[in-house]
N, C-alpha and C positions, 0 to 999 in steps of 0.2 A: 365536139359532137357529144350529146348526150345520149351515155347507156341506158337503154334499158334494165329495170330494175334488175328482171328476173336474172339478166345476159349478167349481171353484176355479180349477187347472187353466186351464181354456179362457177364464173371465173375466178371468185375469192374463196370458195371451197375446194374447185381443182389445183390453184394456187396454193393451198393451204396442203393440200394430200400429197404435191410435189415434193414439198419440204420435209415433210413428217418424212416421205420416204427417202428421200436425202439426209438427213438428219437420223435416223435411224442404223447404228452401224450394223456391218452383217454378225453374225456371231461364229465364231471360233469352233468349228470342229471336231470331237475329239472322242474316241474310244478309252475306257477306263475300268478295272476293275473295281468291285465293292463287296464288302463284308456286309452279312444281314447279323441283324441284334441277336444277340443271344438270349439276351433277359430284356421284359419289358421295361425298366425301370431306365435303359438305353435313351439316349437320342436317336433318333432314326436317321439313317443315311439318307443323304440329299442326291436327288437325280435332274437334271436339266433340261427341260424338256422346251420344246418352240412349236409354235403352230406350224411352220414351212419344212420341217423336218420331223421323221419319223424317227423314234428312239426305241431301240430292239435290248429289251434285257433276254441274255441266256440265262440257265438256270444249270447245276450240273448236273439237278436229278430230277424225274419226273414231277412235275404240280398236278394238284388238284384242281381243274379248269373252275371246276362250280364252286369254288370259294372265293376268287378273284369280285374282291369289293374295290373299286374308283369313283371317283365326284365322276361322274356322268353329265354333268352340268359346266364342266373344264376338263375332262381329258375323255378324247375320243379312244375307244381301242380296237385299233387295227385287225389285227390278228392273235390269236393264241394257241400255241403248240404243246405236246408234251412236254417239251423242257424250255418254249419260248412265248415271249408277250412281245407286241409290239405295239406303243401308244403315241400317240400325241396331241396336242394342245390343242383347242377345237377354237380357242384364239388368244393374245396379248392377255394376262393379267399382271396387277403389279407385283414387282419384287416380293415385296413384305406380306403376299399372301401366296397360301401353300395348299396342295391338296393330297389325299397319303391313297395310296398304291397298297394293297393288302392279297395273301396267296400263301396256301399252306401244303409243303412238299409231302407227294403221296405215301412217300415210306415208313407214314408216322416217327420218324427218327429226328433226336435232338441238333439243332432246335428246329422246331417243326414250321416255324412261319418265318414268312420275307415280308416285310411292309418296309417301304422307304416315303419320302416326301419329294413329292415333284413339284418344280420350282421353276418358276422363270427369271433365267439369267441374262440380261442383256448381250453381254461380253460372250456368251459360249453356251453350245448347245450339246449334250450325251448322245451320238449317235449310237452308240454300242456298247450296253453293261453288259460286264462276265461277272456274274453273281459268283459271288462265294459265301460258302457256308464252314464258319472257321467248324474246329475239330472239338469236342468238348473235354476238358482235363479228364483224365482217368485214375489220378491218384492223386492227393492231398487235397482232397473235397471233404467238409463236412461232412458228417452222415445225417441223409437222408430223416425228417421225423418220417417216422411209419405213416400209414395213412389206414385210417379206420375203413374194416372192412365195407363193402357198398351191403343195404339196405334195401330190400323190396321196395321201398316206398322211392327209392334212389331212383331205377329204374322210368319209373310212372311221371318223375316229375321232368325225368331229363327228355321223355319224351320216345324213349327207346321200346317202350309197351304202350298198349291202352287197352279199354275193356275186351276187345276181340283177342287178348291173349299172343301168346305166341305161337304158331304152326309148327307143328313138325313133319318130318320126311324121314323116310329109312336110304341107305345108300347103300349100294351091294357092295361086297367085298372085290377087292381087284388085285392081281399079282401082275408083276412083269419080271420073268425070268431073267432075262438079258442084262437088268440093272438092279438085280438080286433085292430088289422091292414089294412088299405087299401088303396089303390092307385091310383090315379086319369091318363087318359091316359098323355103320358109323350113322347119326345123325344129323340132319338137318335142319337149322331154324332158320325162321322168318320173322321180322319183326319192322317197324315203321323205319324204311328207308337203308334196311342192313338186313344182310344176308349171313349165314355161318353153318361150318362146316364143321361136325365132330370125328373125329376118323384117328384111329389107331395103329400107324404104320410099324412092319418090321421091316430090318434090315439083317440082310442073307450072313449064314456065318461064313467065316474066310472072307467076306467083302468089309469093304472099305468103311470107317464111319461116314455114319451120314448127319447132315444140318438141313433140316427143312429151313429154308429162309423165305421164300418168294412163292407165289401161287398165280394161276391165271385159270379162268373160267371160259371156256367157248361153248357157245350155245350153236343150233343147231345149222342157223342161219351165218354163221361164221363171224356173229359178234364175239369180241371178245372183251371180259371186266378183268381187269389185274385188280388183286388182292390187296385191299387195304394194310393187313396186317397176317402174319402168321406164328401162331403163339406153340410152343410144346413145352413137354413137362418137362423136357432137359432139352439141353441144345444142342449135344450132339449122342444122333441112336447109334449107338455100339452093335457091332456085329451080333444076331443072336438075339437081340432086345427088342421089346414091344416100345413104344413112347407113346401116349396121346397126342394128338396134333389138331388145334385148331383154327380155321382159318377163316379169318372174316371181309368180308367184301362189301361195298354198298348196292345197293335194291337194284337191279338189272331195267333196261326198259320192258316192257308187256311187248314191245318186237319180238323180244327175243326168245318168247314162249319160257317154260319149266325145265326143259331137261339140258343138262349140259355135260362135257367133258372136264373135269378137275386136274388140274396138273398141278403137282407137289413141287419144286425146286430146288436142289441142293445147291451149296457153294463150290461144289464139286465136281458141277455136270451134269451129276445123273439127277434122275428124277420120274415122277412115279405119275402114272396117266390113270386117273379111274373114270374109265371111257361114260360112265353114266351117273349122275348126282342128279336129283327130281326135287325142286323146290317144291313145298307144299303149297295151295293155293292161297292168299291172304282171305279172312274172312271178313265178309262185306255184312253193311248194315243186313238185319234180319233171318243171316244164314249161322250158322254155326257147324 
């Protein structure tokens, strides 16, 4: 009996996708820990990814969602959490070609980024990285070359000012008796895409030292931005002592309107609430 063409056709490509998927071993399972580079000058750690399985990196510290760069063109991603990613392969590519995974942990702390290369391994697929971020040596390091102070013109080109200048805002003073904390009025800037906080806390005499480490911002609507960074002139306020303290955050959304609650952080528990901080408005083409 003679086939028709087409009947031919479709039975030697169904024939043909049988095999492949016969022919095709399953791949290997397996949860894995991995170290991110410390220095770029690293290979990057390889991660195993497959189209038919999702691959979930933990993280141990919080990421910064909006710096996650992927080929978008090969890796689909799933979901993304404060300490998790989850991706996978959007299809088949070969062995010998790679696509790199990029994400920078919010605590500004060494080393500050995890990029690895996701890869497709026949034999075995990542269903579970637990990210690790080794610890950096603290003693027999080089020292440091200094680094020239930054330059006005620094500023303008990294993109952190522009002609409408920087806003400011005053911040009223705030005490809290109970955790022997308080704060002197302080200022506030605004600049493209960053937020900062000047503020001069004391800590009560007969109390405890205190370490500002950590900050979070709640606005009115009960958004809330954790603190990119929190910087003082010493690192731990001594009973009795003034310290400056400043703490920088990235630009809020316009949901979340101007005024907010600052909460200071200690490594120690307590911490210091200045129920009201009022970002200045950004000035817009024609206003000043």
């Amino acid at each position: 009996m003679i086939v028709p063409v087409r009947l031919a056709i479709a039975l030697t490509l169904l024939v043909g996708a049988v095999a492949r998927a016969e022919a095709a071993p399953s791949r290997t399972k397996r949860d894995r820990p991995v170290a991110v580079t410390v220095n770029h000058a690293e290979p990057l750690p390889e991660i195993h990814i497959a189209p038919d399985v999702p691959t979930v990196l933990l993280f141990p510290a919080d990421i910064q969602k909006k710096t996650l760069t992927v080929d978008e063109a090969r890796i689909r991603v799933v979901d993304t959490g404060a300490r998790s990613i989850i991706v996978q392969a959007k299809e088949d590519y070969r062995a010998d070609e790679h696509a790199e995974l990029e994400v920078f942990f919010a605590d500004g702390k060494a080393p500050a980024r995890a990029a690895f290369v996701l890869v497709m391994e026949p034999a075995e697929v990542d269903t579970r990285i637990d990210v690790k971020r080794p610890a950096l040596p603290t003693a027999g390091c080089p020292p440091e070359v200094p680094r020239a102070d930054p330059l006005p013109e620094d500023f303008v080109l990294k993109g952190y000012v522009d002609k409408h200048g920087v806003p400011t805002g005053v911040i009223e003073k705030a005490s809290d008796n109970g955790q022997g904390l308080k704060s002197e009025p302080g200022v506030s800037y605004r600049g493209i895409g960053w937020v900062l906080f000047d503020i001069a806390i004391s800590n009560g005499a007969g109390r405890p030292p205190f370490s500002p480490r950590g900050a979070a911002l709640t606005g009115k609507g009960g958004e809330t931005l954790r603190a990119l960074r929190v910087k003082a002139e010493r690192d731990v306020i001594a009973p009795g002592e003034f310290v400056r303290v400043l703490v920088v955050a990235g630009e809020p959304p316009p949901s979340a309107g101007l005024v907010f609650t600052l909460e200071v952080l200690g490594d120690d528990g307590r911490s210091l609430v200045i129920p009201r901080v009022t970002l200045p408005k950004l000035v817009t083409e024609g206003k000043k």
